[in-house]
N, C-alpha and C positions, 0 to 999 in steps of 0.2 A: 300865292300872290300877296303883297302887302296889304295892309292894312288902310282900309281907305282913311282913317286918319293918324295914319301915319308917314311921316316921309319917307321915300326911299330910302333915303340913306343913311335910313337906323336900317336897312336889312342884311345888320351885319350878325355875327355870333354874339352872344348875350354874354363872354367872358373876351372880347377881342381886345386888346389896345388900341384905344382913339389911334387916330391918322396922325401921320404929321403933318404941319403946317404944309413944306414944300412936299407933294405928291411923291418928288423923286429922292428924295431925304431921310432915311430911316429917322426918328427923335435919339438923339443924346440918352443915355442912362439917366444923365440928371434932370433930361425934360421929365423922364417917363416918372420917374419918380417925385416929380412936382406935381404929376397928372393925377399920378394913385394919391396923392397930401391933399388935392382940391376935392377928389373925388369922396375921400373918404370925411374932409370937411363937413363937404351936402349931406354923406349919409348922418354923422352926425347932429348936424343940424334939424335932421326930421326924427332921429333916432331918438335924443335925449325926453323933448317932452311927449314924444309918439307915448315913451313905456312907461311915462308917470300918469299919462292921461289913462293908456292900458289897464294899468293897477288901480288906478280909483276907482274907474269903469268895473272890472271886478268884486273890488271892495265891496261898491254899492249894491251889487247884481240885480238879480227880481227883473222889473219890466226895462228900467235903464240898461243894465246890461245886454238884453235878449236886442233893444230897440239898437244898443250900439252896433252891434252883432249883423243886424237885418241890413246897416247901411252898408257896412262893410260886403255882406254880401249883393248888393244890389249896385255897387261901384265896382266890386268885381265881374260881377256878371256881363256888366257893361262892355270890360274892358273886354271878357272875352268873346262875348258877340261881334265885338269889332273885330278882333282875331278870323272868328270864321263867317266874315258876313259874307265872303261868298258863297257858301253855302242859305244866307238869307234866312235865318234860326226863326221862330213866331215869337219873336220876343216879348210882347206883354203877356203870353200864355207862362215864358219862363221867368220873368218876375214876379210874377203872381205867385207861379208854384215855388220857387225860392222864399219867399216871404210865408208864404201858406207853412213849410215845413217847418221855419223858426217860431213862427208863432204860435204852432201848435205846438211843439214841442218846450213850448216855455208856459201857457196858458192848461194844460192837461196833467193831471195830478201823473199821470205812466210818460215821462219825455220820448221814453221810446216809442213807445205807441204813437206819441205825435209825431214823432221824426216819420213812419210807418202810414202813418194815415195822411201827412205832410205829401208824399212822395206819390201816393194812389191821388189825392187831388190834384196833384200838377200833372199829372199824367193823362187826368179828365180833362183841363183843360188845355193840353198842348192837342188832344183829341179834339177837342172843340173848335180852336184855333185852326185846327187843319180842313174842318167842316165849313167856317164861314167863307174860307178862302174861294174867292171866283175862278182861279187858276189854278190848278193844282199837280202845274211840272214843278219836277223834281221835290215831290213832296215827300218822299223818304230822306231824301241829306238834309230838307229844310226840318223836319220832325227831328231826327238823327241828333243834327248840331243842337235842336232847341235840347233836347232831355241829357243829352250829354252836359249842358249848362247846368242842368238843375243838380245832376247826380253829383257831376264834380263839387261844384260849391256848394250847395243846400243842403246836400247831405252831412257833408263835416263841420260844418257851422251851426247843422242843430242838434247836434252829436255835444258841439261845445257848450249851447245853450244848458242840454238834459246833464253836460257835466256841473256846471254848474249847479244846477238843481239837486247835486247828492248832499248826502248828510257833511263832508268836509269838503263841498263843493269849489268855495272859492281859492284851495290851499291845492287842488287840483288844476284846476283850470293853472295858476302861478306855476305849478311843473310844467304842463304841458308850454306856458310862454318861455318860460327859465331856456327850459331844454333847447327852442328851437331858435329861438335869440341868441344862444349866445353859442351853439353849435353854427350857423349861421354867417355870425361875426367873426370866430374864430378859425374857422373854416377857410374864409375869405385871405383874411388877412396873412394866416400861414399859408394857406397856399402861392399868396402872392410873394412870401417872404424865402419859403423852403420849396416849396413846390418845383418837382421837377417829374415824377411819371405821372402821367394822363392815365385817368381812371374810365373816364365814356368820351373820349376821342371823336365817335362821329356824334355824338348828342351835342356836348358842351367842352370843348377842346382845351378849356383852360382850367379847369377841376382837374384836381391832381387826388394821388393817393396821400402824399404825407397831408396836404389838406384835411382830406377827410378823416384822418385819424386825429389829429391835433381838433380839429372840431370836435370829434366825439368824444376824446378824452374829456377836453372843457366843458362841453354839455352836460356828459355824466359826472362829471366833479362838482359843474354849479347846482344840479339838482338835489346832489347830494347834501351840498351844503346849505341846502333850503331845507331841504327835511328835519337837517338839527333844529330849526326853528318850529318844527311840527310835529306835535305829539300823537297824531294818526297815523303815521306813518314809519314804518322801521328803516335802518339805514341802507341793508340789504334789499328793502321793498323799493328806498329813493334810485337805488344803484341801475336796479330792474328800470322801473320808467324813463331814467333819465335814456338809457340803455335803448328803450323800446322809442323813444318819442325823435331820439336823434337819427336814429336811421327811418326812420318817417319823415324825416325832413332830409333827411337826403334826398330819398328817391321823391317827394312830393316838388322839390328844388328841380332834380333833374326831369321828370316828368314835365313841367312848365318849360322846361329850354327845351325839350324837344316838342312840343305845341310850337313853341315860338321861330324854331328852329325853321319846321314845315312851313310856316307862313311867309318865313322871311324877314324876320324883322326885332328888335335887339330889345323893346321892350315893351311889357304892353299898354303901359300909360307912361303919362308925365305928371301924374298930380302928386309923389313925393320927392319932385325933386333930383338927387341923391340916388333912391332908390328904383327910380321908375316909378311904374304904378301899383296901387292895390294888389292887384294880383302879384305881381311881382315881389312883392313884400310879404304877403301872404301866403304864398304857395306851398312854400316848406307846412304851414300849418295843417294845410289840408288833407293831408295823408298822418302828419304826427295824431293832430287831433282824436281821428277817429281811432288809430290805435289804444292812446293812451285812455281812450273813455273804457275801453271794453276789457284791455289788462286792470285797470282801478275796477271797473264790478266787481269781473271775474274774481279775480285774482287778491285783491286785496279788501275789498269790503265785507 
């Protein structure tokens, strides 16, 4: 069912062509492609200072960062409680535990430990939350939806936080953006330019395969070419990440059109504009992220 704030009639597919004006009037080639020039106008207009604010945000890290991080996840959380409110989530038990995970994990000399110990407190509290409640139908989907909030978002956001916190933390954290920005962007745009086989047809109908190759290629090419600027990292090592974080952003892209999909409704906020919302902006990150933290340990540190 939609979103109680959203209108109906975004509960279309999150990759469809706007309508046309007259109902019975397919749009001209030249409307359509006036439509994808406005559309992609919006996105750059949130686009351009979103990833200089990003990168400073980085730069700076320590508690700025963790605290930019916290909002980001608590604007998404948002959005996707609104997603499944009728399920009716304990939501101040899952913002709590969403914040509790980034905080620890940015304030605890072990991030993983705090991401870990993050995760067992909001669990205490969505328990908690289920205890004050005077009613308690359908407390398993309301329990359900709330911890599914936390894990989807709390987890990979304080995953980015403890990336942060390595020894070349913030040249990290910049791969994992690179890769999923501009896999992302490229993805998009080729698909809309070449794009002609559907890759998840009942998911998100208008992702294509040459898309997604053209995104990956440019993902693991920009990554790569961030690494020449980084002396911790080998070129073969940038190839691997870019490699790893773009197909995390795939499936974390298509995992949210199929959230969105079930509900009904084309996106999950309005607050960028261009891009939809937070989450919608962010989604691809959420599955890159935690990848690319656990290949950079493992594997490269």
């Amino acid at each position: 069912m939609p979103s109680p704030t959203t209108p109906v009639e975004n509960a279309v597919s999150a990759d469809a062509e706007p309508p046309a004006e007259d109902p019975g009037q397919e749009p001209s080639s030249k409307e359509i492609r006036r439509r994808r020039l406005a559309g992609l106008g919006s996105r750059l207009l949130v686009a351009i200072p979103g990833v200089a604010l990003a990168l400073s945000v980085v730069a700076l890290g320590g508690p700025i960062f963790a605290g930019f991080v916290a909002v980001l996840a608590t604007l998404g959380l948002y959005e996707l409680y609104n997603l499944t409110a009728a399920s009716r989530p304990l939501r101040w038990a899952g913002y709590l535990g969403v914040l509790a995970i980034i905080g620890l994990a940015a304030s605890l000399d072990s991030p993983e430990r705090g991401v870990l110990l993050g995760v067992v407190t909001s669990l205490g509290l969505v328990a908690l939350a289920g205890f004050a409640l005077k009613k308690r139908d359908d407390l398993l989907a309301r329990v359900s939806s709330t911890v599914f909030g936390v894990l989807y978002i709390g987890v990979p956001l304080g995953l980015l936080v403890a990336m942060r916190n390595l020894p070349d933390g913030a040249g990290a954290v910049v791969n994992v953006l690179v890769a999923t920005w501009v896999f992302d962007s490229a993805s998009y745009l080729g698909g809309r330019q070449w794009g002609k086989t559907p890759i998840a047809p009942r998911t998100s109908p208008r992702k294509t395969v040459e898309g997604f190759v053209i995104g990956l290629v440019a993902g693991v090419f920009a990554v790569w070419a961030a690494g020449l600027y980084m002396d911790w990292i080998s070129a073969p090592e940038s190839l691997l990440i870019g490699l790893v974080a773009c197909i995390g952003a795939y499936f974390g892209d298509l995992f949210e059109s199929m959230i969105k999909r079930d509900v009904g409704v084309k996106d999950a906020g309005k607050l960028l504009l261009g891009h939809g919302g937070v989450l919608d902006r962010f989604d691809a990150l959420l599955f890159s992220a935690p990848l690319v933290y656990f290949v950079t340990v493992f594997a490269l540190q």
